[in-house]
Structure formats: C-alpha cells, structure tokens
C-alpha positions in Angstrom: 127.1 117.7 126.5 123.4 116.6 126.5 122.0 115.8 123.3 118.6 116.4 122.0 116.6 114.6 119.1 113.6 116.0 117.3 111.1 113.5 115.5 109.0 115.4 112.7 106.6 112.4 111.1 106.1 114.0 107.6 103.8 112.8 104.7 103.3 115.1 101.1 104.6 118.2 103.6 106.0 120.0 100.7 105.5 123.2 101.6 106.6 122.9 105.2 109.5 121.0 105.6 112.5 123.3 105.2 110.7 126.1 107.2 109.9 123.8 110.2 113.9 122.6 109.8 115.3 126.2 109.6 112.9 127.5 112.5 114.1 124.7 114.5 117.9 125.1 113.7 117.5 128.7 114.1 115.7 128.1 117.9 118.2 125.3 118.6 121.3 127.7 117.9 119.7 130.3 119.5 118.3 129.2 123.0 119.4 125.8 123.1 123.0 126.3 122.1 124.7 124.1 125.3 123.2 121.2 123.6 124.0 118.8 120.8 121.3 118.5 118.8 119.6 116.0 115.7 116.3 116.4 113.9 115.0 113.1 112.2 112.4 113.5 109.6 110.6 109.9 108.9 108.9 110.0 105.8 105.6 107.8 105.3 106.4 107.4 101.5 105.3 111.1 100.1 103.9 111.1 97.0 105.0 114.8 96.6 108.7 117.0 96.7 108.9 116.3 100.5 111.6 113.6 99.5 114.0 116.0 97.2 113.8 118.4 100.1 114.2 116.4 102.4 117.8 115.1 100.6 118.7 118.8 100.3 117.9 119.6 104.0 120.1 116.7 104.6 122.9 117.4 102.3 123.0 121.1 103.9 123.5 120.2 107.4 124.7 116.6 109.0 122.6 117.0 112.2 119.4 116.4 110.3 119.0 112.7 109.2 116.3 111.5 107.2 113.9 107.9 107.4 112.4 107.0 104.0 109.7 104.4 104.6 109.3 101.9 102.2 105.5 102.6 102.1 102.9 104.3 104.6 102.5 102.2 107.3 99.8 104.6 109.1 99.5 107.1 111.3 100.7 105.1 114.5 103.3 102.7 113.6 105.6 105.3 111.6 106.3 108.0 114.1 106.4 105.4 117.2 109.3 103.6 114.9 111.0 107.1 114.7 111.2 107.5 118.5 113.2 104.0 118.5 115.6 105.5 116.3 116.8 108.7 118.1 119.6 108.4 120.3 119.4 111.4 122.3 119.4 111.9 126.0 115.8 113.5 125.4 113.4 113.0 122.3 110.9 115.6 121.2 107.5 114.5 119.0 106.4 117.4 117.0 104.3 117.3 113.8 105.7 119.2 110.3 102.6 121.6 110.1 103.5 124.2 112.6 100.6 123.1 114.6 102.8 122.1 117.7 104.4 125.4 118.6 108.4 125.0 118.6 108.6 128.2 121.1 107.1 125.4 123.7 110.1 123.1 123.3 112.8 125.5 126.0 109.8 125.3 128.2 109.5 121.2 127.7 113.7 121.1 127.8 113.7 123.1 131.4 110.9 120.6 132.8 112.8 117.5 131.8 116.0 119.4 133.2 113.6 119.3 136.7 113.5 116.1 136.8 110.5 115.0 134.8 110.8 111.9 132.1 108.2 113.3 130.5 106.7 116.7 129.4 103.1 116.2 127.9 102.2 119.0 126.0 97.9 119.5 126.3 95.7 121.3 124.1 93.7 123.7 126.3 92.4 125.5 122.9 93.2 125.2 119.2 92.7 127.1 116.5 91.2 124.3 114.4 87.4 123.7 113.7 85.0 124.8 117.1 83.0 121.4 115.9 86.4 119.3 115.9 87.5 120.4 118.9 84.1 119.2 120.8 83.8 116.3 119.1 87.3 115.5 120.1 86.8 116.4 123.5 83.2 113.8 123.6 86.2 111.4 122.2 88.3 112.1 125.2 86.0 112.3 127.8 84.0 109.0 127.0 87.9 107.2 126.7 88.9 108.2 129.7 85.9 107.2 131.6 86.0 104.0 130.2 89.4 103.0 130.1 91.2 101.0 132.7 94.7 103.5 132.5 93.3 106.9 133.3 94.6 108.6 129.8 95.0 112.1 129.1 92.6 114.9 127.4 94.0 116.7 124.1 97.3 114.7 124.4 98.1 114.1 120.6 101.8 112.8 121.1 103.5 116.3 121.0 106.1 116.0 124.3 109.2 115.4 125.5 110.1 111.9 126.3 113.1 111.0 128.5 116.0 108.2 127.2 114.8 106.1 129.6 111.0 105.8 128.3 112.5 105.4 124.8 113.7 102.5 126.4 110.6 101.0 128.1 109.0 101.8 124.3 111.6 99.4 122.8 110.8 96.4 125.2 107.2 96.7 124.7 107.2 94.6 121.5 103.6 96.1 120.4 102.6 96.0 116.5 99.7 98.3 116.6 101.2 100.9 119.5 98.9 103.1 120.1 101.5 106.2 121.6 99.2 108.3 123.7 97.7 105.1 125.7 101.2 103.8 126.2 102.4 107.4 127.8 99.4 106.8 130.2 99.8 103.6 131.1 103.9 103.4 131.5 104.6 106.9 131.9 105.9 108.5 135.3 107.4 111.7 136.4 105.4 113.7 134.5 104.3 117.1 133.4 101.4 118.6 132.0 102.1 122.0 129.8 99.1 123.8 128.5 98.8 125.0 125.1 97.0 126.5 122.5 97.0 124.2 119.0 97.6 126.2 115.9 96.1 126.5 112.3 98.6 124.2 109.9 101.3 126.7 108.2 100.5 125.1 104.7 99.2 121.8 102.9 96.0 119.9 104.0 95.2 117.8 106.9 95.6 114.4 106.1 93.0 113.3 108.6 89.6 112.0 107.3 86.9 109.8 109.1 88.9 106.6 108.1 92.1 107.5 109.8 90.2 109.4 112.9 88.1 106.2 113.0 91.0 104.1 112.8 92.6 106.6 116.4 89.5 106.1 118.1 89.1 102.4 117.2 92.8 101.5 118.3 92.3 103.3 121.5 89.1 101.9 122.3 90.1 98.5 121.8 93.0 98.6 123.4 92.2 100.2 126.8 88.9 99.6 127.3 86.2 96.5 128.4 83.1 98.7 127.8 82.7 97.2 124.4 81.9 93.8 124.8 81.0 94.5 128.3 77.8 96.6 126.8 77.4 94.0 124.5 76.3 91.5 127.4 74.0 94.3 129.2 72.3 95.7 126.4 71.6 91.9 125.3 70.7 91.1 129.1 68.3 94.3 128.4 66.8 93.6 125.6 66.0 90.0 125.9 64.2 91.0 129.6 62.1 94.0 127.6 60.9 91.5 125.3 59.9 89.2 127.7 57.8 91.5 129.3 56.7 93.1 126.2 55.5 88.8 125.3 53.6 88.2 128.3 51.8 91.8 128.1 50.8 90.6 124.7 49.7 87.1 126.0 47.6 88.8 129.1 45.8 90.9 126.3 45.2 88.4 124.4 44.0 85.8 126.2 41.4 88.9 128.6 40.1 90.2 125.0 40.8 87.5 122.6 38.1 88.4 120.2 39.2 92.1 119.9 43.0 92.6 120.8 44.9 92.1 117.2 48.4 93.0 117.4 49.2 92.2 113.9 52.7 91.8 112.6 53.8 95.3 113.0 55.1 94.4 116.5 57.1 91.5 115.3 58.8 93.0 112.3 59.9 96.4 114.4 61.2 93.3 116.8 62.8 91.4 114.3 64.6 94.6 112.6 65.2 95.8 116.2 67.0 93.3 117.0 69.3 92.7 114.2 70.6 96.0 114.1 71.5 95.6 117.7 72.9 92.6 117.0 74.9 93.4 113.6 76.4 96.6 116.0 77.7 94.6 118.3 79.1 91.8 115.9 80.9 94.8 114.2 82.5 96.1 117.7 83.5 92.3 118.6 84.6 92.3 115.0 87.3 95.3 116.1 88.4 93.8 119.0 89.2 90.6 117.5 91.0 92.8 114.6 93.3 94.2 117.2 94.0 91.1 118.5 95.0 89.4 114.9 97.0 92.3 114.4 98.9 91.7 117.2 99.6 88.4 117.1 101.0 88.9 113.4 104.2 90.1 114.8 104.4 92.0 111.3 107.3 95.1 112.0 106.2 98.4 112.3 108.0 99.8 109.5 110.5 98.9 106.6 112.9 101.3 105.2 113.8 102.1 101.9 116.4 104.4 102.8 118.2 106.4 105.7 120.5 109.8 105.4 122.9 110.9 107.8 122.9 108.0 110.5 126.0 106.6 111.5 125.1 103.0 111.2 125.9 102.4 108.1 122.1 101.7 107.0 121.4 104.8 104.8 121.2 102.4 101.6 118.4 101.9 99.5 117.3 97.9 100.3 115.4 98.1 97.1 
C-alpha cells in the first residue's frame, strides 16, 4: 500500500490547526482510503497554544507526528527541513491557513498516479488583496525574465512532490534553499493545476515587508545575474552621460566665457546623483555577497527541540 505524507509548516496557528488536521483525516478516510497516510506538523517555535494542540492532535491519533523547532529558523529553511523528514511514497506542502484548498489534493494524488513527480499547484486567482496579487505578479514576471532557470508564476510551494525529488532535495546540501527555485531548476515530469487562493480561515498573515523582502531577495540572488550585471551598465551609462554632459559645459564655456555661469547647482545634483546610484548598487552587491556567506556557513537548517510520533526514537526534548 502506497503511503502519503502531508507537511503543514505552522507558526502561532492556534485557531487552525485541529480543523485543518480533522478536514484532512476526514478527506484522507474518505477519498483517499487505499492509502496509508501521515500528517507532519513542523512547528517554527509558536509563541501561542499551537504547541498544546498540537500534543493533543498527536496524542489522539499516531498517524499525525509533530516537529518542534528549537527556534524560528524562517520562512524557507523550516518547511524545506520538513519535506526531508517524510517518508512517504509522495509528499504534499500545504500551509495551516486553509489558503491551499485540501479538495485539490485527489486531483494532485491522480496526476502523480499518471506518472508525474511533481504536481505544481498555480494561483490563477486568489482571494487575497487585488494590490497583492499585482504586485506579486510584477514580482514574478520580472523573476522569471531575469532568471537563468525559467521559474514558475504564483507557485508558492503548495504541490505534490514525488519520493524521488525528496531525494534530489536531500543531496542538494543548500543552507538558504530557496523551494520554488529549486522545483524549477531540478524538477521534471511535471504538472501544472490551476487554482484559485483562498482568504486564511483564522489568525493573521505573518507576512510583512521584511519577510516578503527577504522571498524576493533570496530568489533574486540566487537565480539571477541582472543585479550586478545592471550594476556595470548603468555605471557604463552614467559615466558616458557625464562625459558628454562635461564637454557640453567646456564648449559653452569656452564660445561664451564671459556670460555662461553654470554655478554649482550642476555639480551638487552630480555629486548626489551619483551617490545614490552608487549606495543602491553597493546595497544589491551587499545581498549577493550575504547569500553567498550564508552559504558557505554550512550552518543546519533547523534544530529540534522535540519530535512526537516518529519511529526513530528522536521525539526527546535535546534541551
């Protein structure tokens, strides 16, 4: 019998938790019922009751398990960590919110049953924010043009992944992973399933500007050149404007010397001008080189304070 694993990142998801785990045990039992199934819940240290639930969830039914990270380690590293740890034949990503419809996942099991490794799941609309959703698509659409690995549009990481990408995942050996970029770039069989992205059940977003900055920032540096390749055109640009903006001034005032006064208006708009160019760039070259040190830390994605339900004899607390 094929087995099945279900990764729910959670963080302070109070309220949603045991309704997302009894819709899914009630779908699983329902139209999924030839398969074994687990749910693992990894937890990016809640400050909130999702913990005590969670540990009630647990105690309730075996099949779920439960990660408790030691402390958040971001929005990235903690649920690609949880995909390592399923051992199913297939792995589905979903978030706790209800945002990612669970009456997708039959659809996303018979595509994988087709053949495909992988079942992307893309927002064609959402719910969410009008404003959100264009600025996200800008996001996407400058990304992909950019990029070197032709990624995909409103792909957030909702999917099916097959055992044998879990497995390519494993080997990569990446300390900032950045999930959506790596589906595009080692990725193969797969299959695109619209969808339309719902409002959150309960709770708040836990997205602001630092952790959307932080997305577009990893995905930037990561698969694209046009940073620092900008960098050396615009500088290219600017440095040939001036020039010719210098030997207009030195025409004008050498034909009317005794009336042309340019003043220092020209050279202060230069100066200011050019450092703002310059202190733009020094920050982009500043990410890059961020994402680099970060790699070459070799620091591990995640450390666990605890685990419930797994067989390996690691569901201790290390504290």
């Amino acid at each position: 019998m094929k087995k099945i694993s279900i990764l729910i990142p959670c963080y302070n998801e109070e309220e949603n938790v045991k309704p997302i785990s009894e819709a899914l045990v009630g779908l699983i039992e329902k139209e999924l019922s030839q398969y074994e199934y687990e749910i693992i819940f990894i937890d990016n240290n809640s400050s909130d009751n999702t913990r005590p639930y969670l540990r009630e969830i647990c105690e309730k039914n075996k099949n779920i398990k439960a990660i408790f990270n030691a402390r958040n380690f971001g929005q990235f590293n903690s649920p690609y960590y949880g995909l390592m740890q399923t051992t199913g034949d297939c792995t589905i990503l979903l978030c706790c919110d209800f945002q990612d419809p669970i009456e997708c996942i039959p659809s996303m099991v018979k595509a994988w049953e087709e053949g495909n490794k992988i079942v992307i799941m893309q927002k064609t609309t959402s719910d969410e924010s009008k404003i959100m959703y264009f600025l996200r698509t800008c996001y996407y659409k400058t990304i992909r043009k950019y990029s070197d690995v032709e990624q995909i549009e409103h792909f957030t990481g909702f999917g099916l992944y097959d055992r044998s990408f879990i497995g390519i995942i494993k080997e990569l050996d990446d300390p900032t992973p950045f999930l959506r970029g790596i589906v595009a770039e080692f990725g193969y069989k797969i299959k695109i399933i619209p969808y339309n992205q719902q409002k959150r059940r309960a709770g708040k977003t836990h997205n602001n500007f630092n952790t959307l900055y932080d997305a577009a920032m990893l995905s930037f540096t990561s698969f694209t050149k046009v940073g620092l390749r900008s960098a050396t055109f615009v500088g290219f640009g600017i440095a040939l404007v001036s020039m010719m903006i210098a030997v207009a001034y030195l025409i004008m005032k050498l034909l009317y010397w005794d009336r042309f006064e340019a003043g220092m208006a020209p050279m202060v708009l230069g100066m200011f001008f050019l450092g703002a160019v310059q202190l733009i760039f020094l920050g982009l070259i500043g990410e890059y080189i961020l994402s680099i040190n970060q790699r070459l830390k070799k620091r591990p994605l995640v450390i666990e304070e605890e685990r419930i339900n797994f067989d390996d004899k690691r569901d201790t607390d290390v504290n």
